[in-house]
N, C-alpha and C positions, 0 to 999 in steps of 0.2 A: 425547307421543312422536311421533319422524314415520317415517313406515312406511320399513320397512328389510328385508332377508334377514335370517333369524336369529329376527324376533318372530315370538310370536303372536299372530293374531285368534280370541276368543273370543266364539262368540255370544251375544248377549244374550237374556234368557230367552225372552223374547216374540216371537222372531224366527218368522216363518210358513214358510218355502222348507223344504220339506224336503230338501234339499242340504244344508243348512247349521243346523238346528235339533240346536240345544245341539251346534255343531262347535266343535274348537279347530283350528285351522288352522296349522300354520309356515310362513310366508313362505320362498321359496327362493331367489326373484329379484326385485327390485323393480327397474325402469329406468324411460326417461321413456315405452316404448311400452306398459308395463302391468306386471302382477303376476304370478305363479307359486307356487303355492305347493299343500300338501299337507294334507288332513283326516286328522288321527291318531287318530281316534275311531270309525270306521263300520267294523269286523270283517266280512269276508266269510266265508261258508263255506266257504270253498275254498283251496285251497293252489297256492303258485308254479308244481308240477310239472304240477295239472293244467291248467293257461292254459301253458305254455311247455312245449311237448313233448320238445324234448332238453336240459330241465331233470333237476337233480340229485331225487329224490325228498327231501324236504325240510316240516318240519311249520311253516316260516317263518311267521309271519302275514303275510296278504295282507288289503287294506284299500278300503273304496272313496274314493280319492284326488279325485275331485270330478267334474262332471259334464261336465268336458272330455278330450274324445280317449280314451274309455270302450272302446278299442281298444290304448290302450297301457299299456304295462308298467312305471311306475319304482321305485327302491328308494333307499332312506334306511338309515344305517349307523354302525356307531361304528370303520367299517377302513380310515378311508381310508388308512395308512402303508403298507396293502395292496395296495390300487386305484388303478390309473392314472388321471387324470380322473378323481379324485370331486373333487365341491368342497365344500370344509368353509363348513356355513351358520350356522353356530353352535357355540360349542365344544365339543367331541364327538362331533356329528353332521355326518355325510356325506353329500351328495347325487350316488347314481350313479356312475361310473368302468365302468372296463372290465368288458364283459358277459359274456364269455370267459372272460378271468381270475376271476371271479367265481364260475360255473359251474365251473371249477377248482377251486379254491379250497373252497367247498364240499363239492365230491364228497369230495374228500380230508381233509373234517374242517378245514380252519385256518380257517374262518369258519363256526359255528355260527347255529343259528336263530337265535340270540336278539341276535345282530349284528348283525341287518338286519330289517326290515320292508318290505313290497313295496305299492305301489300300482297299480289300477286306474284310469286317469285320473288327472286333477289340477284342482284350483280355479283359474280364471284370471279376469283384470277386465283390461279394457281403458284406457288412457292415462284419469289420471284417477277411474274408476267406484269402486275401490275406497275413494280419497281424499273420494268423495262418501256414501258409504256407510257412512263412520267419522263424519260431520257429519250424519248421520241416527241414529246412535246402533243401529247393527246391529252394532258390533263394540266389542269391548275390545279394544286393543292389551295385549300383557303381554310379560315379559320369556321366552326358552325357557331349558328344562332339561333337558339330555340326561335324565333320569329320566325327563320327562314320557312322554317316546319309548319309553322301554327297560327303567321299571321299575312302572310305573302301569298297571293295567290298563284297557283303551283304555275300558270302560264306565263308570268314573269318573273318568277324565280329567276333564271339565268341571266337574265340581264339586271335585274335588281341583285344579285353577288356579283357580277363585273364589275356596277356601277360601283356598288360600296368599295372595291378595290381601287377604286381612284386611279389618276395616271393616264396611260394608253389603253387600261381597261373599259375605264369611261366609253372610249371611243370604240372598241372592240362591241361592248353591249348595245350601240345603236346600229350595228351593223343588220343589212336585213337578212331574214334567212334562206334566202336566194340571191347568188353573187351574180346573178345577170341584174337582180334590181338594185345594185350598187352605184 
């Protein structure tokens, strides 16, 4: 598979970074100046309204999106026929659009929590690093699933996309996440 918007990176068991131990990743953007993309697995305790103060009160899940620009705010979605500027990165799933209308939109009920997910920062790799990275064997490419996002609960995500990969992944995903409890 050759990296594209739309997949996912799925970390491999063994992986050390804690950024990125047991993450599944969606690609947002891939160009020739580098990557973009989003951890849909690391739950924060905190909600949209209280990081954006003339935010709608809202029990959205908010996420930690990776350890770039851990000052900003993005969101991922299944509305873009709603949102001006989202961009569909896979079918289903929306990235971003108008922040305004959004906040609209919400208040008033036509976009529920369970629409959108918000991020903290984002995953990014520079021209290349990611491509070197996958040739190290830290990442599974896989196919996305608007479910993965919107109906899987973010904590077994990674073994719920292992599992679906069938084979030796099967068995990869019941692996524990401590190699002394093996």
């Amino acid at each position: 598979m050759e990296i594209k918007a739309g997949l996912l990176l799925v970390a491999e068991p063994f992986m050390l970074d804690p950024n990125f131990k047991r993450s599944v990743v969606l690609i947002c953007e891939h160009t020739e100046v580098g990557t973009t993309g989003f951890v849909l697995n690391k739950p924060l305790d905190v909600r949209i309204h209280e990081l954006v103060a003339d935010f709608p009160e809202s029990s959205a899940m908010v996420y930690m999106g990776g350890p770039v620009a851990v000052d900003s705010v993005h969101y991922l979605h299944n509305v873009g026929d709603l949102l001006d500027n989202s961009v569909e990165v896979s079918p289903g799933v929306f990235w971003g659009g108008d922040f305004e209308k959004l906040k609209f939109l919400m208040e008033n009920g036509v976009i529920k929590d369970n629409n959108i997910k918000f991020f903290v920062g984002y995953s990014g790799w520079t021209e290349g690093q990611l491509a070197d990275e996958l040739k190290e064997d830290s990442w599974l490419l896989d196919e996305m699933d608007s479910n993965y996002l919107f109906k899987i609960k973010p904590l077994v995500l990674w073994q719920s996309v292992l599992h679906n990969k069938g084979n030796t992944y099967t068995v990869i995903a019941q692996m524990p996440d401590s190699i002394s409890l093996n």
